[in-house]
C-alpha positions in Angstrom: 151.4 84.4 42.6 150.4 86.8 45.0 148.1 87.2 48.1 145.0 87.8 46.4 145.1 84.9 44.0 145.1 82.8 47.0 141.9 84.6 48.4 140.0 83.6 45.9 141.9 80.4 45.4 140.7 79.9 49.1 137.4 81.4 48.9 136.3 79.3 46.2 137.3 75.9 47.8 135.1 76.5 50.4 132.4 77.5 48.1 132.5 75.8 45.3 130.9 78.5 43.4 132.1 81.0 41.5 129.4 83.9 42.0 129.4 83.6 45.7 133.5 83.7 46.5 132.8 87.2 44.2 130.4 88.5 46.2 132.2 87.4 49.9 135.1 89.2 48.3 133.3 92.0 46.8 135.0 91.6 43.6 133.4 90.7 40.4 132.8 87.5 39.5 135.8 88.4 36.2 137.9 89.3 38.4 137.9 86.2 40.7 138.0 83.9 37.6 141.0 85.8 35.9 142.6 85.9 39.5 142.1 81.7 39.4 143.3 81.6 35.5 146.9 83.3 36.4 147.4 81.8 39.8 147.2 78.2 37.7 149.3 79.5 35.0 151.8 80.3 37.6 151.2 76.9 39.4 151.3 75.0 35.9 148.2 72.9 37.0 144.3 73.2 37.1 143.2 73.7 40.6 139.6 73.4 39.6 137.6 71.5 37.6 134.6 73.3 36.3 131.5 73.0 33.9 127.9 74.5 33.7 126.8 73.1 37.2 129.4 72.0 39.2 132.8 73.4 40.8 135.2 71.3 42.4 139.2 71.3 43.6 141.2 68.5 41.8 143.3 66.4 43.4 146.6 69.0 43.3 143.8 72.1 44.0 143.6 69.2 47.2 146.9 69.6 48.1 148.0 72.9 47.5 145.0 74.0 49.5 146.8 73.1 51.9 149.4 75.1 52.0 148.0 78.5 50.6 145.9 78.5 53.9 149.8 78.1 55.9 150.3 81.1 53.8 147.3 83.4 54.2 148.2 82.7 58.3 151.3 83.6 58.1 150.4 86.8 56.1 147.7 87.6 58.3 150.4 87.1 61.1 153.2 89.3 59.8 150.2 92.6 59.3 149.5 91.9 62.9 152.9 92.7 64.0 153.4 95.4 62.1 150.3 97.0 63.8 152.1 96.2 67.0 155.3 97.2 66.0 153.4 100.7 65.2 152.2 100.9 68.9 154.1 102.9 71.0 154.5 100.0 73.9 154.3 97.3 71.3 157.1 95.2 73.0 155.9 94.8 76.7 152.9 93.9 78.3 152.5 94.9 82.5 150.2 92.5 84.0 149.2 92.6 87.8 147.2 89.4 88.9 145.6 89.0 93.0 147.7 86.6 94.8 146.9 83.1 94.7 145.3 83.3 91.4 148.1 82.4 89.4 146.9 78.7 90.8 143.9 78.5 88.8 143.4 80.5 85.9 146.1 82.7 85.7 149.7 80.5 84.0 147.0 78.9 81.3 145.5 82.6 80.1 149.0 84.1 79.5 150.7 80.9 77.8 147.6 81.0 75.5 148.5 84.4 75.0 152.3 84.0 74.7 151.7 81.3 72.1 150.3 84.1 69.7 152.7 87.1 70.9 156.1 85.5 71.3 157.8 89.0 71.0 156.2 90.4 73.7 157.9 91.2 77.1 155.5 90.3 79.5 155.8 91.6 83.1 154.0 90.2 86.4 153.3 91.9 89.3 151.8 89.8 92.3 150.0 91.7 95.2 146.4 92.1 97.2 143.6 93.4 95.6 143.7 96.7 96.4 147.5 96.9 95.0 147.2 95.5 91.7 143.8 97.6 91.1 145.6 101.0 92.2 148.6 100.0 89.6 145.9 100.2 86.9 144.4 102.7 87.7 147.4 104.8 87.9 148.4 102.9 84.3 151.4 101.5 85.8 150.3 98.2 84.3 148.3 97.2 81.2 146.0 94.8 83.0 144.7 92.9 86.1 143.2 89.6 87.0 141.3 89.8 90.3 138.5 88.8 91.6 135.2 89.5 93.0 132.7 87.9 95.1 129.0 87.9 94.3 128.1 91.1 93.5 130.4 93.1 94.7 130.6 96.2 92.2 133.6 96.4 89.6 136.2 98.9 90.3 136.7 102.1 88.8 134.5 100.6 86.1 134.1 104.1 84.3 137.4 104.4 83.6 138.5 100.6 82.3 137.1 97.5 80.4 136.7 94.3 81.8 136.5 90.6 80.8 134.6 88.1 83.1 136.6 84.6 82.7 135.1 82.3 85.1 133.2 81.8 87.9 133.8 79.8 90.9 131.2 78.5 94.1 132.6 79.4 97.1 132.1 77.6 100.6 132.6 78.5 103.8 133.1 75.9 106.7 131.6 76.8 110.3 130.4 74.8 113.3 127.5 72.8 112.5 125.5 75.0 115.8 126.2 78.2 114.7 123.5 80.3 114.2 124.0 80.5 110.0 124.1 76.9 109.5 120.5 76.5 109.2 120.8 78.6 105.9 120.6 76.6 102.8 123.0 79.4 100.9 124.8 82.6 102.1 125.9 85.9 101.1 129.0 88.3 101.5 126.8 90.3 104.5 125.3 87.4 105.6 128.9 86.2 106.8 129.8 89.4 108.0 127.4 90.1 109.7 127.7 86.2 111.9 132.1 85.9 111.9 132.7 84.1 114.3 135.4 81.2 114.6 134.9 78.6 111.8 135.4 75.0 112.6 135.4 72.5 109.4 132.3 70.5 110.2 130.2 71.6 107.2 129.8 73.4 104.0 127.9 76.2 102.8 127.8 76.8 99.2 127.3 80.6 98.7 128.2 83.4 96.3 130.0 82.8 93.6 133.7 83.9 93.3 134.0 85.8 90.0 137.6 86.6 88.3 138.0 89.0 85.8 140.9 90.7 83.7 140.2 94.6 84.0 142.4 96.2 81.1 143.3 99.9 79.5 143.5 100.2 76.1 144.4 97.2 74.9 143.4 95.4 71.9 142.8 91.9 71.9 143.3 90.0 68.4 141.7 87.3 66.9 143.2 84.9 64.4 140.6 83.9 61.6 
């Protein structure tokens, strides 16, 4: 039994046809059909039980199903190690996030992430904006979240990628007789432009508040 047989093992239970699993392998249709024929000489059961017009698994191809997908994970796991274990930083990841942002989207992002690369030593460093942007920029770390409101233009954006992750509505609270309160929305300049003292009598929905991970070579995987 090896990993191909299960390929095509796989490919054909979700196709049920013999001619297409060939072609989304780009095999032959001989090949996939001998590949079948040892895999249930090995197994000592049919998986498969075929004539002129129909395929279909029987109750063991049910079952061991199953379990050769567990296996093809797994596989596809251990290669994507070894690519990391080729990189030169494979074993540590330097992430600088804006403070306070850890409170919203930041702990579920990197536990997702953690759940896929448990060998990874991931470093945090907290600190303003301008900070944790300068750290990347001068590659001291592999990534930032931070954040943007409106738009405000994306730094250095020549020189890294970026990933928009969510957006946010932002309010701003200000005496109900200040001279912006009439406005039914805001901008950045518009605020600016009126600061004055706010007092908590009433919202003002305006730009939204954008976060983003800005990254340098980095390679984010995908599980199939």
């Amino acid at each position: 039994m090896n990993i191909q047989q299960l390929k095509c093992f796989v490919k054909v239970s979700k196709t049920l046809n013999f001619t297409k699993a060939s072609q989304n392998l780009f095999i032959s249709q001989t090949a996939v059909s001998n590949h079948i024929k040892h895999l249930e000489e090995t197994l000592g059961f049919h998986l498969f039980i075929r004539n002129k017009k129909h395929v279909q698994l029987t109750q063991q191809g049910k079952i061991f199903l199953k379990s050769a997908l567990k296996v093809l994970e797994a596989n596809q796991e251990c290669y994507q190690t070894i690519q990391y274990l080729h990189h030169e930083n494979f074993g540590q990841l330097r992430i600088g996030y804006l403070k306070g942002i850890e409170h919203c989207i930041m702990i579920k992002n990197i536990q997702n992430f953690y759940q896929h690369n448990k060998h990874m030593d991931i470093q945090l460093y907290r600190d303003s904006r301008q900070e944790i942007e300068e750290l990347l920029k001068n590659h001291k770390v592999d990534c930032v979240f931070t954040a943007r409101v409106g738009h405000d233009p994306i730094p250095f954006e020549d020189q890294s990628d970026y990933l928009h992750i969510y957006s946010y509505p932002f309010v701003v609270a200000m005496n109900k007789n200040h001279i912006l309160s009439s406005y039914p929305s805001l901008d950045y300049f518009d605020i600016k432009k009126g600061q004055n003292k706010f007092c908590p009598w009433r919202l003002i929905i305006f730009d939204d508040y954008r976060f983003f991970v800005l990254y340098n070579h980095l390679r984010w995987c995908s599980y199939d």
